[in-house]
C-alpha positions as CSV (number, residue, x, y, z in Angstrom):
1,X,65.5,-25.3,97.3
2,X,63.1,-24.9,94.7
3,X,60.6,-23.1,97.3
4,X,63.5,-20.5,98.6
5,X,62.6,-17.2,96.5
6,X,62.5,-14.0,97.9
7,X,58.3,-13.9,97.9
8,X,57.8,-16.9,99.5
9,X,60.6,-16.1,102.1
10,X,58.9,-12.5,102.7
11,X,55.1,-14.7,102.9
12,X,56.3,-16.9,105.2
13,X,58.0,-14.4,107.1
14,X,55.1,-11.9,107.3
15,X,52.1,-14.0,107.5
16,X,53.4,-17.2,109.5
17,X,56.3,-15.4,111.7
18,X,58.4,-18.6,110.6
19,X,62.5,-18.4,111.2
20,X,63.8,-18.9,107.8
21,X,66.7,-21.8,108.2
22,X,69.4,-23.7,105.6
23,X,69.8,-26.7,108.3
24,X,67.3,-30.0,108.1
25,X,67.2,-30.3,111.9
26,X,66.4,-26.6,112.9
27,X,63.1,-26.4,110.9
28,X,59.9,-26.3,112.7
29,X,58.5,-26.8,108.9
30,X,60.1,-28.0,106.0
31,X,58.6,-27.2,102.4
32,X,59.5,-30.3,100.4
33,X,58.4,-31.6,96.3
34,X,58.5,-35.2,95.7
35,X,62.5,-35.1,94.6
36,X,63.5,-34.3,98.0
37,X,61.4,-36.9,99.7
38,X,63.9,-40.2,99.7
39,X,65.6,-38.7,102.7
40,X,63.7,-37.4,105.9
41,X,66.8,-38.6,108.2
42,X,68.0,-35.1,109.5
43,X,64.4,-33.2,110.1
44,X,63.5,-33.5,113.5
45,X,60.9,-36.2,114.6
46,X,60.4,-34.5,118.3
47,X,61.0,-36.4,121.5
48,X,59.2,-38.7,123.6
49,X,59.1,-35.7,125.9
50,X,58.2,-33.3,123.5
51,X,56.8,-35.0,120.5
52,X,54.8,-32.1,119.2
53,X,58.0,-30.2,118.6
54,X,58.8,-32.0,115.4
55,X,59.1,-30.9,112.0
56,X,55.9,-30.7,109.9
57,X,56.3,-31.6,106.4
58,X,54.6,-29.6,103.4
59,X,54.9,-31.4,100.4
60,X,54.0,-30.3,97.1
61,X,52.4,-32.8,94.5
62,X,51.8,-32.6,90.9
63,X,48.5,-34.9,92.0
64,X,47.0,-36.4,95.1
65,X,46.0,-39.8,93.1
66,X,47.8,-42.0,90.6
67,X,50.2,-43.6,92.9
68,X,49.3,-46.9,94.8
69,X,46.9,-47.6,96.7
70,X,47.4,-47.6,100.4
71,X,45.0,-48.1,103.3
72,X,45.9,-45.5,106.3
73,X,44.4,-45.9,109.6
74,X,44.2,-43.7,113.0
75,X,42.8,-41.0,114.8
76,X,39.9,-39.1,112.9
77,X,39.8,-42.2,110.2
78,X,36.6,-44.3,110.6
79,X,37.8,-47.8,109.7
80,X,40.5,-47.4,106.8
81,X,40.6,-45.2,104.3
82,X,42.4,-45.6,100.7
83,X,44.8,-43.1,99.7
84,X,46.9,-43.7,96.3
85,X,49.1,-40.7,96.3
86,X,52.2,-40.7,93.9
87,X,55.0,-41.3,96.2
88,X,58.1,-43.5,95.8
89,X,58.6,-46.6,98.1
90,X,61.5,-44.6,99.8
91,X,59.4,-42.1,101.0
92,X,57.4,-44.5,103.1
93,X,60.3,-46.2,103.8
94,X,61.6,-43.1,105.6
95,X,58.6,-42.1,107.0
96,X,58.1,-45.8,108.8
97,X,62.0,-45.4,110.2
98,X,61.0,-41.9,111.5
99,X,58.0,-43.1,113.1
100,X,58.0,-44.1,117.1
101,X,54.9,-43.0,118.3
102,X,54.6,-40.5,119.9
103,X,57.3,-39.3,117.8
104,X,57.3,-38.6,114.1
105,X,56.6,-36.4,111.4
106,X,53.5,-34.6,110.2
107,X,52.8,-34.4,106.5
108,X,50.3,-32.4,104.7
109,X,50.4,-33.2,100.6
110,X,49.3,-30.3,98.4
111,X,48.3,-30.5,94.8
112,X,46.4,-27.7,93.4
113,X,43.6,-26.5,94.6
114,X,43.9,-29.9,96.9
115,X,45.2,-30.8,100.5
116,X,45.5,-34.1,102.4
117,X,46.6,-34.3,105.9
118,X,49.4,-37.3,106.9
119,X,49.8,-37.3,111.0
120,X,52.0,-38.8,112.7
121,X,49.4,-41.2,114.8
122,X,48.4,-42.5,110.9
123,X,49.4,-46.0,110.3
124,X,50.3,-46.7,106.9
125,X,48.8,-50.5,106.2
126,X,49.8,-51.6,102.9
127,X,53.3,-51.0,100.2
128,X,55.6,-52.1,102.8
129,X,56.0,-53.9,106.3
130,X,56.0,-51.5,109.1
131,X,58.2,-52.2,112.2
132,X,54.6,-52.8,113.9
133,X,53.5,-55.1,111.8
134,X,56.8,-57.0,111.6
135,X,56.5,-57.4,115.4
């Protein structure tokens, strides 16, 4: 709610082509602050046939640092790499429910002048017990 104004409606609209929707599960992207991350439940998180048709997440952050200290690992990461951005527990919580490889959703965290990419294919290794790691 806070991103729906008229110029970033017309932006979007002009530039990216992007259908402008009020439902969770019809977005093809979703523009999100930290308040409105505790529940991911109703955006789309694709299908095993279609997995790339999910919703992508752009989250705006005050920071990209100050939160704690998680090691991610995937695709395009050599070994692990430490990320510590401010996010609650629920928000990993409901990204680790939402996740079924090759379903999910992509995030990409923006803070400033600053941008850090979240795909789906990125395991999340410390804060909480994924259902991977449980198994």
């Amino acid at each position: 709610p806070c991103f729906d104004t008229p110029v970033i409606r017309a932006n979007l609209s002009f530039h990216c082509g992007c259908p402008i929707v009020t439902e969770r599960e019809l977005a093809l992207f979703a523009l999100l602050d930290e308040r409105e991350l505790g529940d991911l439940s109703a955006f789309d998180n694709g299908s095993e046939r279609y997995p790339d048709q999910s919703c992508t997440l752009l989250i705006q952050l005050a920071a990209l640092s100050g939160g704690p200290a998680l090691r991610w690992r995937g695709p395009g990461i050599k070994d692990v790499r430490s990320v510590d951005l401010p996010l609650t527990p629920a928000f990993w919580r409901e990204r680790s429910t939402r996740s079924a490889f090759p379903r999910g959703l992509d995030a990409f965290f923006a803070a400033n002048r600053q941008i850090i990419g979240l795909p789906r294919s990125t395991h999340v290794l410390e804060g909480f017990v994924s259902t991977e790691e449980a198994a």
